[in-house]
VMD Tcl script that draws the C-alpha trace (Angstrom):
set ca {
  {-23.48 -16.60 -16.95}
  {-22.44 -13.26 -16.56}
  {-24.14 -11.01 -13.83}
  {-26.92 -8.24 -14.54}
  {-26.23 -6.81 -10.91}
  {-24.64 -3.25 -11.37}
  {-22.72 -3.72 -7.75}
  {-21.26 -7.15 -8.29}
  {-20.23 -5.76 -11.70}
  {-18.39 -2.83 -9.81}
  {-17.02 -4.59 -7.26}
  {-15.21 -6.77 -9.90}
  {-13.42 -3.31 -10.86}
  {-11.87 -2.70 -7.13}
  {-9.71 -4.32 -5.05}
  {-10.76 -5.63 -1.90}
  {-8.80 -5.33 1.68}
  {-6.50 -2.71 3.30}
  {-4.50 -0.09 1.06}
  {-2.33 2.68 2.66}
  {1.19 4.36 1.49}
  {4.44 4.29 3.36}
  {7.99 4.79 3.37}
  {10.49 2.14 3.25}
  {12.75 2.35 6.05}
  {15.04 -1.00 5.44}
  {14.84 -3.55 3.38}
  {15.57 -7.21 5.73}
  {17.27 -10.12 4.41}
  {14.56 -12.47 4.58}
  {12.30 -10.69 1.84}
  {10.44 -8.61 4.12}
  {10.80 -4.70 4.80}
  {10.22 -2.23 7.31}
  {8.01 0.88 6.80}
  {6.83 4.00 8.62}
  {3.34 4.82 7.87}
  {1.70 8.68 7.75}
  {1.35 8.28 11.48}
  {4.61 7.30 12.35}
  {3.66 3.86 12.77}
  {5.73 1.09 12.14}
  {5.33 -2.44 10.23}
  {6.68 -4.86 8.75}
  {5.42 -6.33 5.31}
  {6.25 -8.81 2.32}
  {8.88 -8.20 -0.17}
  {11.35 -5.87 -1.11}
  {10.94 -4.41 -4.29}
  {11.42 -0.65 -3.67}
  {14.57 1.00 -1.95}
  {14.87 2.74 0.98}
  {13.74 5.92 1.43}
  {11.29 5.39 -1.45}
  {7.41 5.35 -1.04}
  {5.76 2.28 -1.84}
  {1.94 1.38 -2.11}
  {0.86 -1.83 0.72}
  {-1.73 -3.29 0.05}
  {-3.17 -6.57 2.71}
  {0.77 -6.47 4.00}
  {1.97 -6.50 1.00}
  {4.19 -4.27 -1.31}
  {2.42 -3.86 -4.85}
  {4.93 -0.94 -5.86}
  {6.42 2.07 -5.88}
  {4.18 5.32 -4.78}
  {4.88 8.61 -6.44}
  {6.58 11.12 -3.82}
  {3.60 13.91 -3.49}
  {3.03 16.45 -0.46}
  {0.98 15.46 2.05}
  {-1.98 17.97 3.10}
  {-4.30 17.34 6.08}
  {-7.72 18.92 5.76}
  {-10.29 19.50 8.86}
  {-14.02 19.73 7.40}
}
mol new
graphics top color blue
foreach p $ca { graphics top sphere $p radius 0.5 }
foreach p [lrange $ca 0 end-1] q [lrange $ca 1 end] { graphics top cylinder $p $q radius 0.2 }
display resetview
């Protein structure tokens, strides 16, 4: 029976957990690779599908794919 509840039908449409963009620093040999985040910070997630030096989106630890290469712009409101 499908749902008549206008948030349960939205929250179908997005993904749930932790999403952020880094760079790929190195890529380890046991399908896992290292990236610095916006902040400088450093972690370690699953898989190795983009190259080094390459932006990639993370999403729960994860790397779901390449991220575009845009400039970065810090607003204070």
């Amino acid at each position: 029976m499908a749902t008549t509840n206008i948030w349960q039908q939205f929250k179908v449409l997005t993904l749930e957990g932790v999403r952020v963009v880094a760079t790929i620093t190195a890529n380890n040999g046991n399908g896992t690779s290292q990236t610095t985040l916006r902040d400088g910070s450093v972690i370690t997630v699953k898989r190795r599908s983009v190259n080094v030096g390459e932006k990639a989106f993370i999403l729960d630890g994860e790397i779901k794919g390449t991220a575009p290469n845009l400039a970065q712009y810090e607003v204070e409101v």
